[in-house]
Structure formats: structure tokens, C-alpha cells
C-alpha positions as CSV (number, residue, x, y, z in Angstrom):
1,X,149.6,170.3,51.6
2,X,149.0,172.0,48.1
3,X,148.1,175.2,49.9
4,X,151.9,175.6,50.6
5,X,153.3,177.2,47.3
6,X,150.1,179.4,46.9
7,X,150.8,181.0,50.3
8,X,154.2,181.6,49.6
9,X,153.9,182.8,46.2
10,X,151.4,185.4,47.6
11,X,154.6,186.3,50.1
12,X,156.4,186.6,47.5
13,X,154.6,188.8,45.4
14,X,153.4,191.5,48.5
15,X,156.9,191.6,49.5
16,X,158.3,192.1,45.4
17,X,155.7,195.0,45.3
18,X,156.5,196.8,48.5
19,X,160.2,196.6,47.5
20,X,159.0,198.7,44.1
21,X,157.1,201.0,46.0
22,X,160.2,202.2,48.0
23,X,162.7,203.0,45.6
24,X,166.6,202.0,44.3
25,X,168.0,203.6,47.6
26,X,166.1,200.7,50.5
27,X,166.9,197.6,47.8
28,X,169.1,196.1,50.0
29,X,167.6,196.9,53.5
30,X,164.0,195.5,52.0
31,X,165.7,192.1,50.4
32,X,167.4,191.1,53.5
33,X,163.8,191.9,55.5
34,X,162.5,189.7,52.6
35,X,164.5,187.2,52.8
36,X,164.3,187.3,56.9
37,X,160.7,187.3,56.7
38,X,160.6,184.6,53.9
39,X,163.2,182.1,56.4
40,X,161.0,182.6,58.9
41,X,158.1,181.8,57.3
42,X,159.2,179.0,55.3
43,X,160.9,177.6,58.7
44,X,157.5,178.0,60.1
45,X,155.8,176.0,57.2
46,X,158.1,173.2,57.5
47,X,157.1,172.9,61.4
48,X,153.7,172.7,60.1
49,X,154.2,170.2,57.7
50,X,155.5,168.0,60.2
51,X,153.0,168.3,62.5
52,X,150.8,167.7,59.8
53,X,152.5,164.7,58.9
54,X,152.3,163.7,62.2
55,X,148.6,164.4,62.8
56,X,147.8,162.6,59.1
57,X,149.0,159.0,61.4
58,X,146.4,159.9,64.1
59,X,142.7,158.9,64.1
60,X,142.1,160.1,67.3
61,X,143.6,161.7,70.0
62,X,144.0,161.5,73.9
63,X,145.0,163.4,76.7
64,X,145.4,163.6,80.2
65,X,142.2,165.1,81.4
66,X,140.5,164.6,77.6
67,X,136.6,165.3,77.8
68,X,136.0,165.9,73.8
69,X,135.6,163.2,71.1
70,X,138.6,162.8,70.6
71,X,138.8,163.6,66.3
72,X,141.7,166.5,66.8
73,X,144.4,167.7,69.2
74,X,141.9,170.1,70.2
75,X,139.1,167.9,71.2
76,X,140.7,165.1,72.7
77,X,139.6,162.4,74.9
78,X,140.8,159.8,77.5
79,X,142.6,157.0,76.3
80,X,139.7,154.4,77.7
81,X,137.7,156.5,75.1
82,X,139.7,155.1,72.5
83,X,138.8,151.5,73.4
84,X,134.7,151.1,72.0
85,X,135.9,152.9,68.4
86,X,139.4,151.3,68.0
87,X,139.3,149.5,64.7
88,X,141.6,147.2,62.9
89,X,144.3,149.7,61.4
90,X,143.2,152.6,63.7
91,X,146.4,154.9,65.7
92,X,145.8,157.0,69.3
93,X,148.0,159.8,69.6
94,X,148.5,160.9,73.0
95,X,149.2,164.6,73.7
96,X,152.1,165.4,76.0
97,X,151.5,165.0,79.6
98,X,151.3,162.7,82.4
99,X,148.4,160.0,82.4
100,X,147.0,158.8,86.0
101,X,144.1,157.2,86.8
102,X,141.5,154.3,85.1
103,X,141.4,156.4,82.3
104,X,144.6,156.6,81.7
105,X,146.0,153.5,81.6
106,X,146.9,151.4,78.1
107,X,145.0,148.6,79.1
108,X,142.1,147.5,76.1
109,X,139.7,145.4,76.6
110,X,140.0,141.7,76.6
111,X,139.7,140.4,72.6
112,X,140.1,143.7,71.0
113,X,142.6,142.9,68.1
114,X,144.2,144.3,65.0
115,X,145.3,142.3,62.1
116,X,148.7,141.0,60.3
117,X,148.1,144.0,58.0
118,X,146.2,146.9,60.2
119,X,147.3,146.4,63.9
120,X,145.9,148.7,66.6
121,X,148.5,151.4,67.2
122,X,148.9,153.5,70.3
123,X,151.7,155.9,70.2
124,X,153.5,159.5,71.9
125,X,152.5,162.3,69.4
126,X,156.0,163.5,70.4
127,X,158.1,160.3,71.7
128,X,159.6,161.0,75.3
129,X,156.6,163.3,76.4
130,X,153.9,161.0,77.4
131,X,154.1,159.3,80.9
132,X,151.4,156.8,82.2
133,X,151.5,156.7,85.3
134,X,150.3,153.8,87.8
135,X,150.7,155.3,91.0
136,X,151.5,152.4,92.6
137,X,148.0,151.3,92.4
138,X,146.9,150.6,88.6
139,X,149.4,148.8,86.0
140,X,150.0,151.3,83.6
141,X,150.4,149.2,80.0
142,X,148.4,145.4,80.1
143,X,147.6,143.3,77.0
144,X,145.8,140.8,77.7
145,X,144.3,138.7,75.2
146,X,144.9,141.3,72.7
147,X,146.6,140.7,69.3
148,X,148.7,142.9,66.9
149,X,148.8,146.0,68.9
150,X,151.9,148.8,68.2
151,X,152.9,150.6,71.9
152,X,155.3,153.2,70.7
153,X,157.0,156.3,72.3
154,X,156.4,156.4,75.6
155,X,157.1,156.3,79.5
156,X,155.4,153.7,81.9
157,X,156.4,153.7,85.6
158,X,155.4,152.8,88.8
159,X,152.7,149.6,88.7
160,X,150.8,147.1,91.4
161,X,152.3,144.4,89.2
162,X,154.4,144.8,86.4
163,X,154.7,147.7,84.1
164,X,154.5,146.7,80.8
165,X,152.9,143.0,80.5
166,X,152.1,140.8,77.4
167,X,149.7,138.6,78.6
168,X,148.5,135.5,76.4
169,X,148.8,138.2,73.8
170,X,150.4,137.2,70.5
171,X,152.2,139.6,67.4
172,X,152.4,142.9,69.0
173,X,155.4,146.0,68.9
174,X,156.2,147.2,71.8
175,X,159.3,150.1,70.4
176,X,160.7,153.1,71.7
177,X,159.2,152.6,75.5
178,X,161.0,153.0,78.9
179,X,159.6,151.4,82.2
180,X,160.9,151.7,85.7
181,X,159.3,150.1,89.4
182,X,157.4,147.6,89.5
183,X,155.6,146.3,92.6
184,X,158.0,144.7,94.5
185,X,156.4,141.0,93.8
186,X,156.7,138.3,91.0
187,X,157.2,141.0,88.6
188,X,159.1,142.2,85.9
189,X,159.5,145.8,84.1
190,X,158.6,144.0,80.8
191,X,157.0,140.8,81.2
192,X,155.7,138.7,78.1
193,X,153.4,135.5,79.6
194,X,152.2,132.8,77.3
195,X,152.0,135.2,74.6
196,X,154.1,134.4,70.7
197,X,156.0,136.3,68.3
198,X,155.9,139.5,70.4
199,X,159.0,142.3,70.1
200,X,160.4,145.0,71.9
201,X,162.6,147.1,70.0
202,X,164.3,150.2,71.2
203,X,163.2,149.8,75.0
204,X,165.0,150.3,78.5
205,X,163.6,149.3,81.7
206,X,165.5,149.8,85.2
207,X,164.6,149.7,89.1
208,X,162.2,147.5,91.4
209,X,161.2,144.2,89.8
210,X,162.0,140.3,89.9
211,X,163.1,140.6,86.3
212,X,163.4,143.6,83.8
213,X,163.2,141.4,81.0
214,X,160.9,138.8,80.8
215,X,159.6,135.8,78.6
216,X,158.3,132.9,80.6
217,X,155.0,130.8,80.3
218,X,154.6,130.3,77.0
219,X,155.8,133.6,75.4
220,X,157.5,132.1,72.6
221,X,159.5,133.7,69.9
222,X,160.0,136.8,71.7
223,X,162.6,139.0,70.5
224,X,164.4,141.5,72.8
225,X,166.0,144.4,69.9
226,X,168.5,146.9,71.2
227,X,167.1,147.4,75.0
228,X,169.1,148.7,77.9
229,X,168.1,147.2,81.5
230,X,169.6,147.4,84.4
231,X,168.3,145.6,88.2
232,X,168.3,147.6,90.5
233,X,166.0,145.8,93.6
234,X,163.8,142.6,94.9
235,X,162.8,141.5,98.4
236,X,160.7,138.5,97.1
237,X,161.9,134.7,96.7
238,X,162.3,133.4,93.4
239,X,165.6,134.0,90.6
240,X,166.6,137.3,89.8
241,X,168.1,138.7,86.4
242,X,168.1,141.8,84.2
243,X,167.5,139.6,80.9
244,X,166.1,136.0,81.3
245,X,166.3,133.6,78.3
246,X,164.4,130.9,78.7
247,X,161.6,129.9,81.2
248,X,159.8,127.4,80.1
249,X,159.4,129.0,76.9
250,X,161.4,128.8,73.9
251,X,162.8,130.7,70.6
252,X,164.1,133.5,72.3
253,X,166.1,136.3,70.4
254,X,168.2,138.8,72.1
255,X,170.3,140.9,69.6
256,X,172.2,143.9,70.3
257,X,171.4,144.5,74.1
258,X,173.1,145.5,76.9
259,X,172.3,145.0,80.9
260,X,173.5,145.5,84.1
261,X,173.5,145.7,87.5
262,X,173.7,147.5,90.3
263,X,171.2,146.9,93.4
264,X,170.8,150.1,94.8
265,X,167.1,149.6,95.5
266,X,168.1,146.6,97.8
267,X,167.2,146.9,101.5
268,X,170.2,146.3,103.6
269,X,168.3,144.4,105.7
270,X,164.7,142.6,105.2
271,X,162.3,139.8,105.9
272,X,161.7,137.5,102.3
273,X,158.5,137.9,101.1
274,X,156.6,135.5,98.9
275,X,154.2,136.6,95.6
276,X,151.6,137.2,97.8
277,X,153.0,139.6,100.0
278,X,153.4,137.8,103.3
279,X,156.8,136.1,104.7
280,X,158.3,133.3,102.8
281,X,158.7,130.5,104.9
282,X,161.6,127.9,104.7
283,X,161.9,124.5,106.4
284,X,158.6,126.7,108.2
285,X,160.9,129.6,109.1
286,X,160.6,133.1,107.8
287,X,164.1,133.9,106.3
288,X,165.9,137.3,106.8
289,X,168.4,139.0,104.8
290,X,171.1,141.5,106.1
291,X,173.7,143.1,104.2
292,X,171.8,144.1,100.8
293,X,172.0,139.8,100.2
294,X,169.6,139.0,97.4
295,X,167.7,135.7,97.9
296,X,168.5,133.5,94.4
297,X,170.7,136.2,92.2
298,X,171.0,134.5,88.5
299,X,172.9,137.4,86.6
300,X,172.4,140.1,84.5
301,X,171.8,137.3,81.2
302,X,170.7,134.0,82.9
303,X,167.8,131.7,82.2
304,X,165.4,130.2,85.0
305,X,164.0,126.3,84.4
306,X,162.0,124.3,82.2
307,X,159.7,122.6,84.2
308,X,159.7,118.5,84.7
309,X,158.6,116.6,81.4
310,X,159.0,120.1,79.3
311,X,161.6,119.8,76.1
312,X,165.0,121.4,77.3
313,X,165.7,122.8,73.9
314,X,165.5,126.3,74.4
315,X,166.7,127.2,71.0
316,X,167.2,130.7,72.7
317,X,170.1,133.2,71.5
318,X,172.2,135.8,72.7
319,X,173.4,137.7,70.3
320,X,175.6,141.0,69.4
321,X,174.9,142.2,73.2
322,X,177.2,143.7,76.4
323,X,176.8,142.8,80.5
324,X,178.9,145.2,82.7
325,X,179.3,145.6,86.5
326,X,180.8,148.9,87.1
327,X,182.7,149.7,90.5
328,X,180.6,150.5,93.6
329,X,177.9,148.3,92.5
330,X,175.5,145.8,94.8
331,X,176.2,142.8,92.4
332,X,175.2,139.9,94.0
333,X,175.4,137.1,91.4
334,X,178.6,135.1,90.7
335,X,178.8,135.2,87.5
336,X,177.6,137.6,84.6
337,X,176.1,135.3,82.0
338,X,174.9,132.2,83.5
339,X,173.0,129.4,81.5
340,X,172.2,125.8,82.8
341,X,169.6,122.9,82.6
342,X,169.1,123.6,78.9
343,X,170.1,122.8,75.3
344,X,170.2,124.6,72.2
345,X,171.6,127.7,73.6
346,X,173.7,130.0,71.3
347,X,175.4,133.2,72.4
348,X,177.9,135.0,69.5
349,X,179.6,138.2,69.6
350,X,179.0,139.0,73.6
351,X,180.9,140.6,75.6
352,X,180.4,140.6,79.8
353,X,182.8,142.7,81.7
354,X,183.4,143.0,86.0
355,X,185.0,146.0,87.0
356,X,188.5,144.8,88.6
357,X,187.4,146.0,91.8
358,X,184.5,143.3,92.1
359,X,186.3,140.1,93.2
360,X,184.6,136.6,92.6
361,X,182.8,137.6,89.4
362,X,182.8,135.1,86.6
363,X,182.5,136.4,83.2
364,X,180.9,133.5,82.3
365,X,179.8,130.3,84.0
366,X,178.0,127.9,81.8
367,X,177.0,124.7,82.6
368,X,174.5,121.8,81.3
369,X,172.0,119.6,82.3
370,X,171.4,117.2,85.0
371,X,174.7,114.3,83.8
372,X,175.7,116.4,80.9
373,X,175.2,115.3,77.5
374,X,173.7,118.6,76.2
375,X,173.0,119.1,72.9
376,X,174.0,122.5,70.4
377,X,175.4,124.7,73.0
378,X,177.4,127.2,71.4
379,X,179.9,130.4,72.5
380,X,181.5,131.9,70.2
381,X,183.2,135.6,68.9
382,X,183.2,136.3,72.9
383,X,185.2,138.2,75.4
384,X,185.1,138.3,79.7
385,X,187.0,141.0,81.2
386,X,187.4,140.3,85.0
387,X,189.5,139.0,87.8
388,X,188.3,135.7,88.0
389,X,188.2,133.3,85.0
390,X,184.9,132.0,83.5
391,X,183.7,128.5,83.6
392,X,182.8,126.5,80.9
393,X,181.2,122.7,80.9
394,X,182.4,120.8,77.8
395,X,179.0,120.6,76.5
396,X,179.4,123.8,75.7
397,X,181.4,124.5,71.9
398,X,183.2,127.8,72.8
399,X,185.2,129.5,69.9
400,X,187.1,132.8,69.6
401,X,187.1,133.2,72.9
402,X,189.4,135.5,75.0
403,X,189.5,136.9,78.5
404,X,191.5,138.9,81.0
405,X,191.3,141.2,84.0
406,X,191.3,144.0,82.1
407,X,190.5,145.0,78.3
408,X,194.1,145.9,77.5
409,X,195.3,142.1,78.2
410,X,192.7,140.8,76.0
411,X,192.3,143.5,73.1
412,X,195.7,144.0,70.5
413,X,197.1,148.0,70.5
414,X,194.8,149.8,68.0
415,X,192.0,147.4,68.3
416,X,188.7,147.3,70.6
417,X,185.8,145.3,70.9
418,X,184.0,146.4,68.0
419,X,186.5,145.6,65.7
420,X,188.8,143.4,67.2
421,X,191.2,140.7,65.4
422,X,190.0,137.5,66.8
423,X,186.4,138.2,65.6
424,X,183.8,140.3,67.9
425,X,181.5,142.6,66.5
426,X,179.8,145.0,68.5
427,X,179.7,147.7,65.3
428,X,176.9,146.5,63.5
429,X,173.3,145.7,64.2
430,X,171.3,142.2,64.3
431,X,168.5,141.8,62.1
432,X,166.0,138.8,63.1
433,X,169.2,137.0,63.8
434,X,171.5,137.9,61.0
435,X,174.5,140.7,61.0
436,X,173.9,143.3,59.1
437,X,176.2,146.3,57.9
438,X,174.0,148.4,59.3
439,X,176.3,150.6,62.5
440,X,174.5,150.2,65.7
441,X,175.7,153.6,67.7
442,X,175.4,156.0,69.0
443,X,173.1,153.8,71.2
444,X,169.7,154.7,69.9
445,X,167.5,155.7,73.1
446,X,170.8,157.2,74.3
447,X,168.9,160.8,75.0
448,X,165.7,159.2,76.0
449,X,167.1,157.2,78.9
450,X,169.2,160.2,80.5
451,X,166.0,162.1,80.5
452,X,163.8,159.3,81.7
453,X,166.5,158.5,84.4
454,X,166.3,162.0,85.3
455,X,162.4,161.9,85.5
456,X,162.6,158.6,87.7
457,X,164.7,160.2,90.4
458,X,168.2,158.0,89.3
459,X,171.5,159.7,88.4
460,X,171.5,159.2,84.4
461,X,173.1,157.1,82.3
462,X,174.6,158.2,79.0
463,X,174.5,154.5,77.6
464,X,177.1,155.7,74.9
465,X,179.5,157.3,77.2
466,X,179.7,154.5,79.5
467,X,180.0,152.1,76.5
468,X,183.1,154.2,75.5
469,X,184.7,154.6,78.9
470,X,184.4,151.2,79.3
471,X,186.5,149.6,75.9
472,X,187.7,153.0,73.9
473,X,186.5,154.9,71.5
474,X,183.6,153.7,69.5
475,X,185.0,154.1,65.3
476,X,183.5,156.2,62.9
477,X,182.4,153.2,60.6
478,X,180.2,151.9,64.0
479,X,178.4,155.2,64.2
480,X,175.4,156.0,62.5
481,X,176.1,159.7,62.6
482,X,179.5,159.4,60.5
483,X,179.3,156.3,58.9
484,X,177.2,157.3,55.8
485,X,180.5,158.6,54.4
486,X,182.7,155.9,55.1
487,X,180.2,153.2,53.7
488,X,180.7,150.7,51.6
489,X,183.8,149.7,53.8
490,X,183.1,146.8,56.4
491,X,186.3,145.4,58.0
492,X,188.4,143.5,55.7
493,X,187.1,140.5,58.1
494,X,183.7,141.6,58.0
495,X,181.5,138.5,57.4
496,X,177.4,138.1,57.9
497,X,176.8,135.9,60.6
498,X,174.1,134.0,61.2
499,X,172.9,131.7,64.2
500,X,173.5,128.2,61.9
501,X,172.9,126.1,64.7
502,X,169.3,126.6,65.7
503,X,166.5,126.7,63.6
């Protein structure tokens, strides 16, 4: 951008002259036009730097209804355009707008790939103002067969499977995305199938779907970074969660997430249906459902199976994360966090709270496998907040551990969840597993989720509010936005944590 100083030194010098030219008597009148003139233009510069910036990431460009070659914003093409040029190392900026149709739809060809060091990248050109749209009829984001892809930025809705699947599809970023209805089958909002070392980072995903979080099959070492879910509806058979664990997959990292619950998408009464659409029979009978019932409801954390013969070690962790059930909410499950029929499960600084006003809800209820005998299961730097007491089987190592019906019975005057005495930390952020000193709120797609809520037809959520309404005020040191002055001062108690007892 060296053209910058030239231009503004020419301002400078037209405006110096004309401020000669009209005398002692209009020097203050023409310095503060000057100076107005100069702000405005500088102001205007900056805008255009950034753009610039922005547009220096792009290689090509896409649009909704693009028909050029897609080399600059104003020549852009469709994004299925992109798919015979992509290149190892190559970014797609999409231009604001709603994407519908085959064209449309971030789905690359079988065995394109980038590499370790120049993955693929497909991203908003301004994050929150590109929708792809699957109109109940296309899915709007499938990898399949497609390595070391970034997906950043954007909003994916309403697929004829799921929304946002990772299929057999190994090192990809999937960051900054929100997802909502799925097909009302053996779906999931974001699904990850026999795929490894796959990440979401920075995503929320609500509404129709089996699961809104999803690593089964095969999708090993998938970690789950500061995403907000919440299930909202299923009429299929099969287990239901907002954040499965394990499924006969392993390696699992969930750090700094929170989920809920709250069913309003449930039919209050309905015929089960199986995956491929028709009636689910039992003992050769079709089964109905009245009263919003949900056929096999897990919990908002849960895990499913690992199948007969398959190694139970899930090594899957939990970690730095929050499940609520707020008052008025369909929440079928008994129990919040539910784990069973594995080993190596570690959950540390969670917290799962159940409105008072939601009888029979276990905080926790964690059992074992078939005869007990589980190996390395592990709770520890936890609270439960609800009217029922959580179950534990004694396979299970649980440490600074507290619970009560409501926050003030379990939390000291003064204190709250993110810096309570007895050891929880919901301040900081996990980093592949470790605590760092980094604060993790406000919650970072706070804005994006009440304006994508808004767009899906939902009241919004203000993840941050609710967060605070919930357990107290959020302190300064915990927030991104006011901690820079108070750093370096970590609690006195403040110690890096790290899972020890999985690899």
C-alpha cells in the first residue's frame, strides 16, 4: 500500500496552499475543514486498507449468482467454480449473501486435498454474512474424502442429511461456523464420520437433528473448541445428545464448551421413524410417542457405544465446559452428563446445572462397564447444581467435587464458579488439553449466535448473559475485554492443568 503517504501528502499540500491563498482572518475556519477533511479521508484509507488486507487472502472469489471468473469481487463466480482451479494453498472468499442451489453448496469433489502446509481454504469475506443454504433438499457443507480443508466464517442451515459433515475426511478446520436443522433422520448439525484429527473451533449448532455434535465411526482425535449447542428436536430411533463423546471412536477433546437443552422442536405426539424414513417397528409394532417423549434421550454430554470386540478405552475428555437446563424446558434425559460402557474417560473443571424447577435431573450419573472393573475414569474440579443428587459408580475417581440445589449452597459468599475455592475454573481457556492463562469471555461467538438465532426464526441467546444470570457475575480477570490490564495476576490458586491420565 505505498500509494498511501503519496496521496495524503498531496492532501496535504492542496489543502496548506488553499489555506495561504485565503488570508490570516479564515485560519482557523480552513484548519478545522482541514483537519475534517483529512479524518475523513484518512478514516476512509484505513477502510481500504482493510479491505485490502482482506482481499490480499483471496484467490478468488464467489458469489451467489457469480457468472465471471472469479479473479476479483467484481467478477466473481459460483463456488462449484472454485472446485477445477482449487490448488494446494489456494482461499475462496465468498461475497455476502445467501447461497442456494448445486452451485452453491461447499461440497468439493471427492480427492481434492490441500497439504500440512497449504490447506484449501474456504471462508466469509465478512464472517456472519454468508448463508448456504440447503433448502431442505441439498446438504449445504460435505467433505468427503477431502483433506486439509479450512471452512471459516459462515452460516449453514437447513440440509437432507446433516449440515455440516466430515466424511472419511482427515486434518481439516472447521472455525467460526453456525449450523441449525438437519433432516430429521440419523443426523447431526456437525457430524465427523471415520475422519482423524479434524477441529471445530468457535462453532454453535442448534435445532432438528439426532445429535449436534458428532464424532462416531472412526472420526478419531476430534476436538470440539469453545462451541455452543443446544437440541432442540428428533422423531427418529436411535440415542439423542447435544455433545457425544465417544462412538466407537476414540481421542476425543472437548474444551471449553457449553450445551443444552430444550426440545422445543419435539412433536407432542408422533409415530417413530427409522433412518430411512418409514415407521420403526418394535417386537413388529410401530411405536408412538405422545407428550413431547423422546425415544432414547442420553443428555446434553453423553457418549453412545463401542461396538462388540472394539477397545472400550475411549481416552475421550471433557474439559473446562458448562451443561444447563433452564426452566420451561422439554428436557427429557435423566441426567445431564451421562457416561457408561467405557474406560478412560476424564472430565475436569465441568459444571452441569438443572434449574430447581426440573425435578428428577441428575447432575451427573456415571456408571461403568458391563461388571465394573473400569479402568482411568476420572471427575474432578466439578460442580452439579440441581434437586436431585448425582450418581457416581466407584470406578469412577471423583475429586473436588460439590453439589446442591442451588449455586449459593455450593459456592462460598464472594466466590463463583470461575474462581471458586475448592478448584473450578471456568476463567481461562483450554489449549489442546492444557489450561492456559488465556480469559475465555465474553463468550466469543456471543454476537454471532444472537444474530444467527434471529435469522433461524428462534428467540436469541446472549450465551454471555445467560452464563451470568446463571452463577454471578463473570470477573474482570475472566474477560478478554478488561483483563489486559489486570494481567499477570492468575488466582493465588491458579495452577496449569493438564489431563495426566490419558495419553
Amino acid at each position: 500500500m505505498s500509494y498511501m503517504p503519496w496521496k495524503i501528502g498531496k492532501k496535504e499540500e492542496r489543502y496548506r496552499g488553499q489555506h495561504l491563498e485565503a488570508g490570516e482572518a479564515k485560519n482557523k475556519s480552513w484548519t478545522l475543514i482541514t483537519i475534517g477533511v483529512l479524518l475523513v479521508f484518512f478514516m476512509g484509507m484505513l477502510g481500504s486498507v482493510t479491505v485490502a488486507r482482506a482481499a490480499e487472502e483471496c484467490d478468488y472469489y464467489a458469489s451467489p449468482d457469480g457468472s465471471g471468473n472469479g479473479l476479483s469481487p467484481s467478477t466473481p463466480f459460483t463456488i462449484r467454480d472454485f472446485w477445477p482451479v482449487a490448488r494446494p494453498g489456494d482461499t475462496l472468499c465468498l461475497l455476502d449473501g445467501t447461497y442456494r442451489g448445486e452451485n452453491s453448496m461447499i461440497t468439493p469433489p471427492q480427492g481434492l486435498h490441500g497439504t500440512p502446509d497449504r490447506p484449501i481454504t474456504i471462508r466469509a469475506l465478512n464472517d456472519g454474512k454468508v448463508t448456504i443454504d440447503g433448502e431442505r433438499v441439498r446438504r449445504p457443507v460435505r467433505l468427503y474424502y477431502n483433506d486439509y480443508f479450512i471452512l471459516e466464517g459462515f452460516n449453514a442451515h437447513s440440509s437432507n442429511a446433516s449440515v455440516v459433515e466430515l466424511s472419511r475426511s482427515n486434518h481439516n478446520i472447521v472455525r467460526r461456523v453456525v449450523a441449525w436443522d438437519a433432516a430429521d433422520k440419523n443426523t447431526n448439525i456437525f457430524g465427523i464420520h471415520g475422519g482423524k484429527y479434524n477441529l471445530l473451533e468457535d462453532c454453535a449448532g442448534w435445532g432438528v437433528a439426532r445429535k449436534i455434535f458428532s464424532a462416531s465411526q472412526g472420526g478419531d482425535h476430534t476436538t470440539i473448541r469453545r462451541c455452543w449447542g443446544r437440541w432442540e428436536g428428533s422423531h427418529v430411533t436411535g440415542p439423542k445428545m447435544t455433545y457425544t463423546l465417544a462412538y466407537n471412536s476414540y481421542y476425543m477433546l472437548v474444551e471449553n464448551s457449553i450445551g443444552t437443552w430444550n426440545g422445543a422442536k419435539m412433536k407432542e405426539s408422533y409415530t417413530l421413524l427409522g433412518y430411512d424414513g418409514k415407521p420403526w417397528l418394535r417386537n413388529g409394532e410401530e411405536v408412538h410417542y405422545t407428550n413431547y417423549a423422546v425415544d432414547h434421550p442420553y443428555g446434553i454430554f453423553a457418549v453412545d457405544q463401542m461396538s462388540p470386540g472394539k477397545d472400550r478405552n475411549a481416552h475421550a475428555r471433557l474439559l473446562g465446559s458448562i451443561a444447563y437446563v433452564l426452566a420451561g424446558d422439554r428436557y427429557a434425559p435423566f441426567r445431564v452428563i451421562g457416561m457408561s460402557q467405557m474406560e478412560s474417560v476424564e472430565m475436569q473443571d465441568v459444571v452441569a446445572y438443572v434449574d430447581p424447577s426440573q425435578r428428577g435431573k441428575s447432575p451427573f450419573a456415571l456408571g461403568t462397564i458391563n461388571g465394573g472393573g473400569a479402568r482411568d475414569l476420572s471427575l474432578s474440579h466439578a460442580i452439579g447444581i440441581s434437586t436431585k443428587s448425582s450418581s457416581f459408580h466407584s470406578d469412577w475417581q471423583v475429586s473436588n467435587y460439590m453439589e446442591g440445589s442451588t449455586i449459593g449452597e455450593v459456592i462460598g459468599t464472594g466466590e463463583s464458579i470461575f474462581d471458586s475455592s475448592h478448584g473450578v475454573n471456568l476463567c481461562y481457556r483450554y489449549q489442546d488439553g492444557v489450561l492456559t492463562n488465556e480469559p475465555l469471555w465474553p463468550w466469543p461467538m456471543n454476537q454471532r449466535i444472537i444474530e444467527a438465532m434471529v435469522a433461524s426464526g428462534r428467540e436469541p441467546v446472549d450465551v454471555t448473559r445467560t452464563i451470568e444470570q446463571l452463577f454471578g457475575p463473570i470477573p474482570d480477570r475472566c474477560r478478554k475485554d478488561t483483563a489486559a490490564s489486570l494481567r499477570p495476576t492468575p488466582p493465588p490458586d491458579f495452577q496449569i492443568r493438564q489431563a495426566s491420565s490419558l495419553p
